[in-house]
py3Dmol code that shows the C-alpha trace and the ligand (Angstrom):
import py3Dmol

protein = """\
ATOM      1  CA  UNK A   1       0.000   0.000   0.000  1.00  0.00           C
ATOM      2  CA  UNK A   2       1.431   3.419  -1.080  1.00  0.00           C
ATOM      3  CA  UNK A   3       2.576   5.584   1.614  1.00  0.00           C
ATOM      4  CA  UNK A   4       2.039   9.538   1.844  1.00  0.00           C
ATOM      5  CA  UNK A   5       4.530  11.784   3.615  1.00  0.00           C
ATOM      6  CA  UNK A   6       4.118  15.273   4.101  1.00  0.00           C
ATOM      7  CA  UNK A   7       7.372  17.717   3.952  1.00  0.00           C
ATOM      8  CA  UNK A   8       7.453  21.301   4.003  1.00  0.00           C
ATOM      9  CA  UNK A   9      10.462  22.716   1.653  1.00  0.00           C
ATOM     10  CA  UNK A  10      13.235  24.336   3.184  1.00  0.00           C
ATOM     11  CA  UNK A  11      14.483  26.066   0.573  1.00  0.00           C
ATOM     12  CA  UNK A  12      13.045  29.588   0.752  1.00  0.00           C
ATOM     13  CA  UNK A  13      10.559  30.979   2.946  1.00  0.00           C
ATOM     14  CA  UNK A  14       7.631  30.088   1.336  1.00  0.00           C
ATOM     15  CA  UNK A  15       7.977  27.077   2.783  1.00  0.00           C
ATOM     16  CA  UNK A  16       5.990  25.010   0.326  1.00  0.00           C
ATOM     17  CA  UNK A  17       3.757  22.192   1.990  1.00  0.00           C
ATOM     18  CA  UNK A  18       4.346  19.018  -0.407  1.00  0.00           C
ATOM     19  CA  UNK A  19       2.912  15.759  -0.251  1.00  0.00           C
ATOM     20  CA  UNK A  20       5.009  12.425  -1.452  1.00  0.00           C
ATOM     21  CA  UNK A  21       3.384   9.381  -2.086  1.00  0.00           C
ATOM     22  CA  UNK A  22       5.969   6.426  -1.660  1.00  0.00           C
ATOM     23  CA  UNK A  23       5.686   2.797  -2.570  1.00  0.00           C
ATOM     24  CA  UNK A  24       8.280   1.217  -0.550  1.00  0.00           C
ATOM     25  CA  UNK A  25      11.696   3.192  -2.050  1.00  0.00           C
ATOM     26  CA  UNK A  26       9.817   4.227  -5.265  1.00  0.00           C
ATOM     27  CA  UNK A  27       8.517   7.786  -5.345  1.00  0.00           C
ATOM     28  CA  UNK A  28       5.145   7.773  -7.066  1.00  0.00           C
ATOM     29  CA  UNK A  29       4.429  11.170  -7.295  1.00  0.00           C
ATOM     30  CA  UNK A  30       5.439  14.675  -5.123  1.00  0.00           C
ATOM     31  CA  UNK A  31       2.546  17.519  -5.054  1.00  0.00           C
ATOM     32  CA  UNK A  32       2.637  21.176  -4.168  1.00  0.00           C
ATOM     33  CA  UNK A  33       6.144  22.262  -4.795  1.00  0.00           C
ATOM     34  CA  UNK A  34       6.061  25.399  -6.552  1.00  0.00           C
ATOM     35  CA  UNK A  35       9.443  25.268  -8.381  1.00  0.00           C
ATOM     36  CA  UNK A  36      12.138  22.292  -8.680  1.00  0.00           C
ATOM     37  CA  UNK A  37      14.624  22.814  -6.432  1.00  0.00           C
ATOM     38  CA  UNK A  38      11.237  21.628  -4.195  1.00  0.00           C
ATOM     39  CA  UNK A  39      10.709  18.472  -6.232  1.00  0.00           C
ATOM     40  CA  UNK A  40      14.760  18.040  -5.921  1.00  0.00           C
ATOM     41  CA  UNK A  41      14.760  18.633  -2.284  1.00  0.00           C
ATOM     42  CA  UNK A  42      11.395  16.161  -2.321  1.00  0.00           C
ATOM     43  CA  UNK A  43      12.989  13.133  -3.776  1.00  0.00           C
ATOM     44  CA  UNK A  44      16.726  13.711  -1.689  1.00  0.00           C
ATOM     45  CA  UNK A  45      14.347  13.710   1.591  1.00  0.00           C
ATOM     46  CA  UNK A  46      12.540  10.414   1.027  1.00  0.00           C
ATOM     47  CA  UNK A  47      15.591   8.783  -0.648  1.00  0.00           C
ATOM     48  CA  UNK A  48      19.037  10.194   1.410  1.00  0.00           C
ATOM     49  CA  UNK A  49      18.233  12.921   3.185  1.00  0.00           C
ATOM     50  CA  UNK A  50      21.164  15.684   3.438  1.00  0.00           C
ATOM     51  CA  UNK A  51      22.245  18.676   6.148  1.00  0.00           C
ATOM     52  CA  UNK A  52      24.925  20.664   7.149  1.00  0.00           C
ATOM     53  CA  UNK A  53      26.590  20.105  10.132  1.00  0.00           C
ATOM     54  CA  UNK A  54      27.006  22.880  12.504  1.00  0.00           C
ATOM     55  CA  UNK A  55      28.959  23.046  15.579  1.00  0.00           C
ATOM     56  CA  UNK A  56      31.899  23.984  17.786  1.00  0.00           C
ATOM     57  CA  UNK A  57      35.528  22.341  18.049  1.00  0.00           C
ATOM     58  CA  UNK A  58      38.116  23.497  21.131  1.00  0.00           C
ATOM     59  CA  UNK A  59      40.855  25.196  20.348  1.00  0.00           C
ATOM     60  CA  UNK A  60      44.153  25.255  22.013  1.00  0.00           C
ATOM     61  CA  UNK A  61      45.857  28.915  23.340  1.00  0.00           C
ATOM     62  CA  UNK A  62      43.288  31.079  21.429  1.00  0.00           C
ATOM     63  CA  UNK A  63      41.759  34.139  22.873  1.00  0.00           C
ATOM     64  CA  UNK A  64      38.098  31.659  23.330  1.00  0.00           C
ATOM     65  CA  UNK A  65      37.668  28.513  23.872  1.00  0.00           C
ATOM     66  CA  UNK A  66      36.157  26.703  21.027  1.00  0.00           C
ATOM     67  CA  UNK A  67      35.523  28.037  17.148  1.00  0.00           C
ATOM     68  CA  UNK A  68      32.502  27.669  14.912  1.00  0.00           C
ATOM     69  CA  UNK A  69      32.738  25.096  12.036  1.00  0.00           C
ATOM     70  CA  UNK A  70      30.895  23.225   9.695  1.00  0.00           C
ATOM     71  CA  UNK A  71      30.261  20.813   6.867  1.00  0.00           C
ATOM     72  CA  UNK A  72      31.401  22.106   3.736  1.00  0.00           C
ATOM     73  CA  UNK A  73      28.538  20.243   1.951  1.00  0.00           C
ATOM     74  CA  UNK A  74      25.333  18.619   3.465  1.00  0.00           C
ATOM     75  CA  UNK A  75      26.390  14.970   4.866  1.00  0.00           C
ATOM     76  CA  UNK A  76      23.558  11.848   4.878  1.00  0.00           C
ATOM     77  CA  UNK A  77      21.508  12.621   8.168  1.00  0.00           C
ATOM     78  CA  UNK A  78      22.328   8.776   8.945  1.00  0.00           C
ATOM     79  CA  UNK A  79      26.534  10.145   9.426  1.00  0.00           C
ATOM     80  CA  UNK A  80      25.282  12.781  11.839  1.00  0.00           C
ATOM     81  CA  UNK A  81      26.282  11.071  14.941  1.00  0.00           C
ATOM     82  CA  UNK A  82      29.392   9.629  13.930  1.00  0.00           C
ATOM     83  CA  UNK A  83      30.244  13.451  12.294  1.00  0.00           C
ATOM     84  CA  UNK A  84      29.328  14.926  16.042  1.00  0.00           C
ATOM     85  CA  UNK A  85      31.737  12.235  17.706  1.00  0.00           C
ATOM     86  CA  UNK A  86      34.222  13.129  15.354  1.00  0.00           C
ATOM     87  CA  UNK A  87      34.358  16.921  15.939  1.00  0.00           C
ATOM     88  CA  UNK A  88      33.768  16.102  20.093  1.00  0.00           C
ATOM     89  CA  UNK A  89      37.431  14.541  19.441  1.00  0.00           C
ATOM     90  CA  UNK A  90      38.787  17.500  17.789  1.00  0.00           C
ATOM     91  CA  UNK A  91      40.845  20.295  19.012  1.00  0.00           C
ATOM     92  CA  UNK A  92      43.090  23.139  17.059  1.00  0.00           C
ATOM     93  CA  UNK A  93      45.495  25.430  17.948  1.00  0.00           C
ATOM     94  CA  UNK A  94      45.375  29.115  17.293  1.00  0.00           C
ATOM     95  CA  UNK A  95      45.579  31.110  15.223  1.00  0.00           C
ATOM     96  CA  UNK A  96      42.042  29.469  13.558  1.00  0.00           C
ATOM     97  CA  UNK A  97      40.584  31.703  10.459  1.00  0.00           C
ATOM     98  CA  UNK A  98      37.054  31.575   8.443  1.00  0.00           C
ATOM     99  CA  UNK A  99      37.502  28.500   6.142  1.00  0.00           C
ATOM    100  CA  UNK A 100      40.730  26.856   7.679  1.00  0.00           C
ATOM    101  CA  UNK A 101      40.133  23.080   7.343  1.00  0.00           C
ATOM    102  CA  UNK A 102      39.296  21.723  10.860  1.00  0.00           C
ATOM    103  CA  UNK A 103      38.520  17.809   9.582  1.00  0.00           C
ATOM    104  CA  UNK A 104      39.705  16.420   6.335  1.00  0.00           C
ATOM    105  CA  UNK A 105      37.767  14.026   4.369  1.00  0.00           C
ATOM    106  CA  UNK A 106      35.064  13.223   6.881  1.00  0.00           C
ATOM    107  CA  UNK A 107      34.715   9.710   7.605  1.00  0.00           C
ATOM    108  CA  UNK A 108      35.734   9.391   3.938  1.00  0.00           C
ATOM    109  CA  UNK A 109      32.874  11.494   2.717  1.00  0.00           C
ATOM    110  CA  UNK A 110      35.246  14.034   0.983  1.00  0.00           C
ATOM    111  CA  UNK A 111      33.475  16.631   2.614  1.00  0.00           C
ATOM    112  CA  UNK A 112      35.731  18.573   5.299  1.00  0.00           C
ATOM    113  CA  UNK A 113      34.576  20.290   8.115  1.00  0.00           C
ATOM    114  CA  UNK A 114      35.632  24.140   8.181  1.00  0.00           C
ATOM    115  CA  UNK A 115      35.905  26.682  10.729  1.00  0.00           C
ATOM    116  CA  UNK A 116      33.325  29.762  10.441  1.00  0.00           C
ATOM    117  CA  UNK A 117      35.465  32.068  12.731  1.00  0.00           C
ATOM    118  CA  UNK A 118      38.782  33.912  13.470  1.00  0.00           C
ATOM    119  CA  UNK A 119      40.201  32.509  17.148  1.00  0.00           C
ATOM    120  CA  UNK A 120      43.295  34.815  17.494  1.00  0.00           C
ATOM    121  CA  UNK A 121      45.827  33.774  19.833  1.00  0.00           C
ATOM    122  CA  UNK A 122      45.110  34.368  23.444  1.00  0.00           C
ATOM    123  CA  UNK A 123      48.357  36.629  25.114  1.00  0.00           C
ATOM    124  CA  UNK A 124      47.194  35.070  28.585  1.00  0.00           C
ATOM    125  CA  UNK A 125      48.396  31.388  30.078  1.00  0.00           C
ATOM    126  CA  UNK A 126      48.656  28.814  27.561  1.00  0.00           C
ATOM    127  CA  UNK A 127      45.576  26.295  27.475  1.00  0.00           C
ATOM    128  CA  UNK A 128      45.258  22.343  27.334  1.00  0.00           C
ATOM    129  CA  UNK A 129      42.224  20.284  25.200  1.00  0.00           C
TER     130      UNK A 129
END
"""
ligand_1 = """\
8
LIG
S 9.349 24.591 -3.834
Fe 10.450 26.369 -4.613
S 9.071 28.061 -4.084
Fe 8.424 26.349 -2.833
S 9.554 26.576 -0.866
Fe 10.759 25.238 -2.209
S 12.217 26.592 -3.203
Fe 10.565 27.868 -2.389
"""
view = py3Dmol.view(width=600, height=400)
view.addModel(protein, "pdb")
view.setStyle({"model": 0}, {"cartoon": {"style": "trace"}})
view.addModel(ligand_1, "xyz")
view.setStyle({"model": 1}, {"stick": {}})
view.zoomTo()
view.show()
């Protein structure tokens, strides 16, 4: 029996309401999208759904504690743990800057994780991760 899933699309603020009917893996049909990067976004969802991966990774003698980073590209939602445990085991030194690689070739993904601040050095006591 064909199964109907309801996703809103997250691609603009419209925020289409679209409605997927599935039979097992097999997309039947998607309704209400309004353009196709909807019907792309659609079919990715109910087949390997994607995100980007945002967090924060300690750094060594920088002027804060931890820096901002994330995925490059969107990773399978199914890696998301394994990418979190991953970046919970990093730490950099500083100096860090906007788009220094922080992890290369996630879990073999080719998709690095990259830092989305400036950590300047810290001129107090020298810290330990
Ligand atoms: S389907 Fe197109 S118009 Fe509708 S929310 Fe997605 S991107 Fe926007």
């Amino acid at each position: 029996m064909p199964e109907k899933r309801k996703l809103v699309c997250i691609n603009c603020p419209i925020g289409c309401l679209m409605e997927v009917t599935l039979d097992g893996d097999t997309i039947n049909s998607v309704k209400g999208y309004k353009c196709k990067r909807g019907l792309e976004y659609a079919r990715a969802e109910c087949t390997n759904p994607v995100r980007i991966v945002t967090s924060t990774v300690k750094v060594r003698n920088g002027c804060l504690p931890v820096v901002p980073v994330k995925t490059e590209k969107p990773i399978p939602k199914r890696m998301i743990l394994d990418c979190m445990k991953e970046i919970n085991r990093c730490c950099v030194k500083a100096p860090v800057k906007i788009g220094d690689i922080i992890v290369e070739n996630l879990l073999g993904t080719g998709i690095n994780i990259v830092a989305t601040g400036n950590i300047p050095v810290s001129d107090k006591e020298q810290t330990a991760c």
